[in-house]
NUGU-104815 format. One record per residue (C-alpha): x, y, z; residue number from 1; residue in three letters. Coordinates in pm, 1 decimal. Example, Ala and Ser with C-alpha at 12.3 -4.5 7.8 and 13.67 -1.06 7.14 Angstrom:
2
<pt X="1230.0" Y="-450.0" Z="780.0" seq="1" type="ALA"/>
<pt X="1367.0" Y="-106.0" Z="714.0" seq="2" type="SER"/>
***
This chain:
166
<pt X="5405.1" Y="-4143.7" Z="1780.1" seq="1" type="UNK"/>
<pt X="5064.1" Y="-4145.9" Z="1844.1" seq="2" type="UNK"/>
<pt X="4800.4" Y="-4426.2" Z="1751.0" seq="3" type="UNK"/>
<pt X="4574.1" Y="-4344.3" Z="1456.9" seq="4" type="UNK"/>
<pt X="4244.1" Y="-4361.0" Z="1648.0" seq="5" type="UNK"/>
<pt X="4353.2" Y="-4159.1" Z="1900.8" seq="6" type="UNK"/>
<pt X="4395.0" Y="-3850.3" Z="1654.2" seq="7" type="UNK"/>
<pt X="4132.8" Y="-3901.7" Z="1464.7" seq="8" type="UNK"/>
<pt X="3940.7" Y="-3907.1" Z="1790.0" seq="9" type="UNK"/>
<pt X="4110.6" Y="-3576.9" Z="1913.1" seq="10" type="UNK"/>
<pt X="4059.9" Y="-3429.0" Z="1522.5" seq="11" type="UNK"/>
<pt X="3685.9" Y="-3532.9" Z="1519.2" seq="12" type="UNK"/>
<pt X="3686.1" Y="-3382.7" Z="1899.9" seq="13" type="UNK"/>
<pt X="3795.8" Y="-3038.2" Z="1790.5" seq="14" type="UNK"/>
<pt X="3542.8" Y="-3014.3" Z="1440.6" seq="15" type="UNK"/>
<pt X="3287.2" Y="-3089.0" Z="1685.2" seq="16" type="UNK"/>
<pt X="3368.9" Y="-2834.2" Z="1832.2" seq="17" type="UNK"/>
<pt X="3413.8" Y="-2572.9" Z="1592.8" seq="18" type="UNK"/>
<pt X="3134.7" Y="-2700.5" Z="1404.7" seq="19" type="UNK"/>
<pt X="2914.5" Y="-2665.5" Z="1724.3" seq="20" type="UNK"/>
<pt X="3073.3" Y="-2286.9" Z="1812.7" seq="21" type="UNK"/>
<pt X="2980.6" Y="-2214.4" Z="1450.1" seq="22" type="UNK"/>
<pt X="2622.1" Y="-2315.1" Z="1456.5" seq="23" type="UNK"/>
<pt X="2568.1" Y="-2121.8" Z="1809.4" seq="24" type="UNK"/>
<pt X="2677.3" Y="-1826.0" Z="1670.7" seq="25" type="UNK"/>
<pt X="2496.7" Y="-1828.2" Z="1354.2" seq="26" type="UNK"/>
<pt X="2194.6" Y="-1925.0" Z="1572.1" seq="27" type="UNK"/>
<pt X="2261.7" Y="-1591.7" Z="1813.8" seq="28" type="UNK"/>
<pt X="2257.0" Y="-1420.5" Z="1492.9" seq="29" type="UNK"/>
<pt X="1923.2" Y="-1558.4" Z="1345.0" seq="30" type="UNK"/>
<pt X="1741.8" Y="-1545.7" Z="1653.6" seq="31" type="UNK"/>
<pt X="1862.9" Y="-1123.6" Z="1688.6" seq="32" type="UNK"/>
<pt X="1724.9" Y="-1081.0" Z="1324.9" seq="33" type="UNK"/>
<pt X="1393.9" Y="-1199.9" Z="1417.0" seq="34" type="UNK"/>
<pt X="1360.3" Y="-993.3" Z="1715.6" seq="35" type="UNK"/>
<pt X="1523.8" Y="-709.1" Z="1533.6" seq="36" type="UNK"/>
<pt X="1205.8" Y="-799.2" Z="1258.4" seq="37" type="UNK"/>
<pt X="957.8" Y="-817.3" Z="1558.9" seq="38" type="UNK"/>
<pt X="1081.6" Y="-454.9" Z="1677.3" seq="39" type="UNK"/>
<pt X="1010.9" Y="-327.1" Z="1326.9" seq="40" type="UNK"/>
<pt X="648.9" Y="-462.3" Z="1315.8" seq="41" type="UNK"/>
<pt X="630.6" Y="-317.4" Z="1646.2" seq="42" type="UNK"/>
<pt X="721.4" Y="34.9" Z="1536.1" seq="43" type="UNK"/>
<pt X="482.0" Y="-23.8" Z="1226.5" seq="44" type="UNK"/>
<pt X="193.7" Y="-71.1" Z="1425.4" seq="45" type="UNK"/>
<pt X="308.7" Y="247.2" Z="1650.6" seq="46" type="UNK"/>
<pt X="238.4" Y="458.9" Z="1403.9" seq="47" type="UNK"/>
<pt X="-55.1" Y="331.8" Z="1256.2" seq="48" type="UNK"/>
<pt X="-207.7" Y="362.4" Z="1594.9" seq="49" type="UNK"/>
<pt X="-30.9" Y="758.4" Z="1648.4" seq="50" type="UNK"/>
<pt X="-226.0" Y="760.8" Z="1275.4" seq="51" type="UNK"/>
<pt X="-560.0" Y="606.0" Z="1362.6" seq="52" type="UNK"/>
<pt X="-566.8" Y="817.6" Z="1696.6" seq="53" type="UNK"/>
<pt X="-520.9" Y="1116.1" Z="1498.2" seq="54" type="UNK"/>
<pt X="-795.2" Y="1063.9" Z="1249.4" seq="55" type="UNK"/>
<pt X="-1027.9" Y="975.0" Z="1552.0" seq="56" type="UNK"/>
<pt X="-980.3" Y="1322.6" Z="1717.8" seq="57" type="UNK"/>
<pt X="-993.5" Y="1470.6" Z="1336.1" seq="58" type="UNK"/>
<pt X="-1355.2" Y="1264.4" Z="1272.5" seq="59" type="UNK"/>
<pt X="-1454.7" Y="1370.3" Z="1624.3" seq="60" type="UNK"/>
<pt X="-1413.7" Y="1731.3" Z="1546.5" seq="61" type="UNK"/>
<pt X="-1613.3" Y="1664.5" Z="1238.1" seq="62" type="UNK"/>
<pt X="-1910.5" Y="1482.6" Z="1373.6" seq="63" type="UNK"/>
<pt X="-1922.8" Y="1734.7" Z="1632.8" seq="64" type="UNK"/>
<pt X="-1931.8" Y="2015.6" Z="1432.9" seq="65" type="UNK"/>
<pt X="-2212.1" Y="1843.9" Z="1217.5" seq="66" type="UNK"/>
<pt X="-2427.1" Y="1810.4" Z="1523.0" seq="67" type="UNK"/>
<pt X="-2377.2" Y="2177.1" Z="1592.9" seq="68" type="UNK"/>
<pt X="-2500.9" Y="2297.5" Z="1258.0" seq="69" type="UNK"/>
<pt X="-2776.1" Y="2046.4" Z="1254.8" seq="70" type="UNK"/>
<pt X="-2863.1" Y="2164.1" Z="1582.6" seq="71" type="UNK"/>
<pt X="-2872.1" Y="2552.1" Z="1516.3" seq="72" type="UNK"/>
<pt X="-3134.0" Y="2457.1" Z="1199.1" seq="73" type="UNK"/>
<pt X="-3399.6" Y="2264.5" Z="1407.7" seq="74" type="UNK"/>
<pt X="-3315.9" Y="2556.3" Z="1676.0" seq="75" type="UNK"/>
<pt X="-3423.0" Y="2788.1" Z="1406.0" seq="76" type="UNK"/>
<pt X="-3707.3" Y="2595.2" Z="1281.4" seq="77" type="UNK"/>
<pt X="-3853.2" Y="2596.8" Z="1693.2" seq="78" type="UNK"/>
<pt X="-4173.4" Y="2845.2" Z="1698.1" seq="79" type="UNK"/>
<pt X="-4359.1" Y="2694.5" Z="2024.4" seq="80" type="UNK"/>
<pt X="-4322.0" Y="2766.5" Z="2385.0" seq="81" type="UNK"/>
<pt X="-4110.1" Y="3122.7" Z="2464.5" seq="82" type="UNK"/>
<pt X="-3806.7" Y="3113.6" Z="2165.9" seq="83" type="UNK"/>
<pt X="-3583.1" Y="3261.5" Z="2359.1" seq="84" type="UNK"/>
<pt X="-3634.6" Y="2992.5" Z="2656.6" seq="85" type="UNK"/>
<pt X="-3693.9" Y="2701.6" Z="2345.1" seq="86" type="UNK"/>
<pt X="-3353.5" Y="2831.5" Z="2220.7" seq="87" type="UNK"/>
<pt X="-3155.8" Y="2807.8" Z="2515.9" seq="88" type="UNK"/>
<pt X="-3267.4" Y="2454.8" Z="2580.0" seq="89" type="UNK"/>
<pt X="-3230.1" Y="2318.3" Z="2235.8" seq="90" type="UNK"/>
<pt X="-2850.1" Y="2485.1" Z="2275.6" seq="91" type="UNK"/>
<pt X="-2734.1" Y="2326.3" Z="2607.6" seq="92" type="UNK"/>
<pt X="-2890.1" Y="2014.2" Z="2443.2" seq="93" type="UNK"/>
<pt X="-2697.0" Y="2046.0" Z="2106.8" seq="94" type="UNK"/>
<pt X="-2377.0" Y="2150.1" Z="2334.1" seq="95" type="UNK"/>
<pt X="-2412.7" Y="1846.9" Z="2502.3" seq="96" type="UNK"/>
<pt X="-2439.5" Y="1630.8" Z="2234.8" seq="97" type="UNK"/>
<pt X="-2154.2" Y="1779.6" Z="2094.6" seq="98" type="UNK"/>
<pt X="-1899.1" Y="1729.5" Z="2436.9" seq="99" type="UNK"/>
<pt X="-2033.6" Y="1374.7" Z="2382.7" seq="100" type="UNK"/>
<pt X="-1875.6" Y="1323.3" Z="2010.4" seq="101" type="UNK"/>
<pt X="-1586.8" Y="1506.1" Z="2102.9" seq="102" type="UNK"/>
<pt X="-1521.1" Y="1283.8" Z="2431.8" seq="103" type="UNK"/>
<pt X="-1620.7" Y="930.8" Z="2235.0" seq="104" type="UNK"/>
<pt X="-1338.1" Y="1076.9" Z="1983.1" seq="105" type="UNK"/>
<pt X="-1138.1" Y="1144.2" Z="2291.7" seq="106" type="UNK"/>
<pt X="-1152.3" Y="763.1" Z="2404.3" seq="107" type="UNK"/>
<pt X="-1075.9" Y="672.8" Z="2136.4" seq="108" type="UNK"/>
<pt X="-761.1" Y="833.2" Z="2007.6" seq="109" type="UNK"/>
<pt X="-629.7" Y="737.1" Z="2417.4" seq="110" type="UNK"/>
<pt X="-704.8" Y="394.7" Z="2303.3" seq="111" type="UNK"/>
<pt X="-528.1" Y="432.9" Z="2019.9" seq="112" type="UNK"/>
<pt X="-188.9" Y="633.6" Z="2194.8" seq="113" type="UNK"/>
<pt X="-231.0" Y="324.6" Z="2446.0" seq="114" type="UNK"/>
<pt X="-152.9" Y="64.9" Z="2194.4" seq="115" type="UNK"/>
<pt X="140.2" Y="273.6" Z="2055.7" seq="116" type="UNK"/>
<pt X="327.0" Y="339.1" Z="2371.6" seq="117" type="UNK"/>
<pt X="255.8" Y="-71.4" Z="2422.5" seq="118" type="UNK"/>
<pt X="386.7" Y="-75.7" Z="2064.3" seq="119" type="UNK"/>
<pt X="687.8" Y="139.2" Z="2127.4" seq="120" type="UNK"/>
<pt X="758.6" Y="-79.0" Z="2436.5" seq="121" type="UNK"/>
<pt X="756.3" Y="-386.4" Z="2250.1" seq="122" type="UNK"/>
<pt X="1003.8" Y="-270.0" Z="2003.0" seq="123" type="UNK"/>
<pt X="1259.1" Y="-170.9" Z="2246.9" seq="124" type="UNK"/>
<pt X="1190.4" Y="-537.1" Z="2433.4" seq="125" type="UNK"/>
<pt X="1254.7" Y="-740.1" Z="2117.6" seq="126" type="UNK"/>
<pt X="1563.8" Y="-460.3" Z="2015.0" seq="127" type="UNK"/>
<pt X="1717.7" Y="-591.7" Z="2325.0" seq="128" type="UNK"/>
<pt X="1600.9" Y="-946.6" Z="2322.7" seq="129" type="UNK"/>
<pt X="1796.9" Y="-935.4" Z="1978.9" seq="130" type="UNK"/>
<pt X="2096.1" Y="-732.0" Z="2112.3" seq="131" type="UNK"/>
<pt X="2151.7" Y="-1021.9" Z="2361.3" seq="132" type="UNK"/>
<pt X="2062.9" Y="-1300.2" Z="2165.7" seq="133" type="UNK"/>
<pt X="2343.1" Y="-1225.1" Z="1947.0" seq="134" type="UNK"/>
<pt X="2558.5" Y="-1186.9" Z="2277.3" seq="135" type="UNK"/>
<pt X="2440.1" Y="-1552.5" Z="2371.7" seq="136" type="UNK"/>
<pt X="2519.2" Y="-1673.0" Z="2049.9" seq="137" type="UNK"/>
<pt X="2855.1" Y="-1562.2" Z="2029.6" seq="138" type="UNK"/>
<pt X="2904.0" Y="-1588.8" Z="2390.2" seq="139" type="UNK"/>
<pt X="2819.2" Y="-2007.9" Z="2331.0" seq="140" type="UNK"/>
<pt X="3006.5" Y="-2009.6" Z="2016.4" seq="141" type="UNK"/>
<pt X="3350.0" Y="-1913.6" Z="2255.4" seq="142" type="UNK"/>
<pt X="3191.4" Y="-2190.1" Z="2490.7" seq="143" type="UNK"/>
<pt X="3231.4" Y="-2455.9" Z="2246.0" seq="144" type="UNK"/>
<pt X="3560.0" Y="-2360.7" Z="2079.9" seq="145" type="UNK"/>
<pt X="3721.8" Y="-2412.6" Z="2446.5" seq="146" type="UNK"/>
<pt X="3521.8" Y="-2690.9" Z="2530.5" seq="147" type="UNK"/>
<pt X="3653.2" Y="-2851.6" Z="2208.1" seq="148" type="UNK"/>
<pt X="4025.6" Y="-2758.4" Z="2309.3" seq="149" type="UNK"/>
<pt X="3958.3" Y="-2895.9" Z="2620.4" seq="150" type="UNK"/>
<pt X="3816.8" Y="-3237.1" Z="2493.3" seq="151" type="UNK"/>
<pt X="4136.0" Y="-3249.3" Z="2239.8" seq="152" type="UNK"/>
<pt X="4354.7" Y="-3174.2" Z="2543.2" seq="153" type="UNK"/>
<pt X="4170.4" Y="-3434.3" Z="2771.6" seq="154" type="UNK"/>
<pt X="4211.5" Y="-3701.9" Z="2489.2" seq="155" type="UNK"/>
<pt X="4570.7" Y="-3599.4" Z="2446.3" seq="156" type="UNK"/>
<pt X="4685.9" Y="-3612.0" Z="2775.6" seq="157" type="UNK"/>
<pt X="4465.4" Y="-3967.2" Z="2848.5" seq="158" type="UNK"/>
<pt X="4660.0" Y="-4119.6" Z="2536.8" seq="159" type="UNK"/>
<pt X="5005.3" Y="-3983.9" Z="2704.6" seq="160" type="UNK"/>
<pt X="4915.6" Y="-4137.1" Z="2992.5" seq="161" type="UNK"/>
<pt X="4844.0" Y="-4490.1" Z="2867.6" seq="162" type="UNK"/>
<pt X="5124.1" Y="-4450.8" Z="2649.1" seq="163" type="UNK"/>
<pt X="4951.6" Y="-4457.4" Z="2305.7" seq="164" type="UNK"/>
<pt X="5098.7" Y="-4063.8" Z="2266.8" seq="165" type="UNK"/>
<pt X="5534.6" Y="-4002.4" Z="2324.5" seq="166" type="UNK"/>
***
């Protein structure tokens, strides 16, 4: 028969174990919901950026057409100099200022569609960051169920052969 403190050593040797496989698995699994939480804040901010580049290009559009109309009314308001020659000026002018808006708007939304394929990116990354966290975790959680056999078995077969286990 065995001595008493050399199974409770071998029993406290295999909880430890178990007890240690247990928390590395639940650990995989905590650290995969927070990168599965990341990758949703990441899509989030995806589409607020598809969003925000949207309304850029929408405002440019806007602005752009605001500048046209407020061009064509000083244009018609012009009575010096040759009109025809006056109006042709004041239209490349107004037509410029226009391509101006709409390319500012233009920058803008690309800024915007930047940050959401960086977004999109980022969600994938933390997706599988959490994919193989929970890999790790169960991965160290097999780890320390054998490494617990094999302190049991160590003990055991030390005890055998010092004669404290027949």
């Amino acid at each position: 028969m065995a001595d008493p403190l050399t199974l409770g050593t071998m029993g406290v040797a295999a909880a430890g174990g178990i007890v240690q496989g247990i928390g590395a698995r639940f650990s995989g699994e905590a650290q995969g919901a927070a990168y599965r939480y990341k990758a949703g804040v990441a899509l989030l901010n995806k589409q607020i950026n598809e969003q925000n580049a949207n309304w850029a290009l929408e405002s440019g559009d806007i602005r752009s057409m605001e500048e046209g109309l407020k061009a064509r009314e000083e244009i018609g308001q012009v009575n010096t100099g040759s009109a025809a020659a006056v109006r042709d000026t004041q239209t490349k002018v107004a037509q410029f200022d226009q391509n101006v808006i709409s390319w500012d708007a233009s920058k803008t939304a690309w800024g915007f569609e930047s940050k959401a394929a960086t977004d999109l990116a980022e969600s994938r990354l933390d997706i599988t960051a959490a994919d193989t966290a929970e890999k790790a975790g169960t991965l160290a959680e097999i780890g320390s169920f054998i490494g617990g056999a094999s302190s049991v078995a160590g003990k055991w077969y030390q005890g055998k052969a010092i004669g404290m286990i027949k």
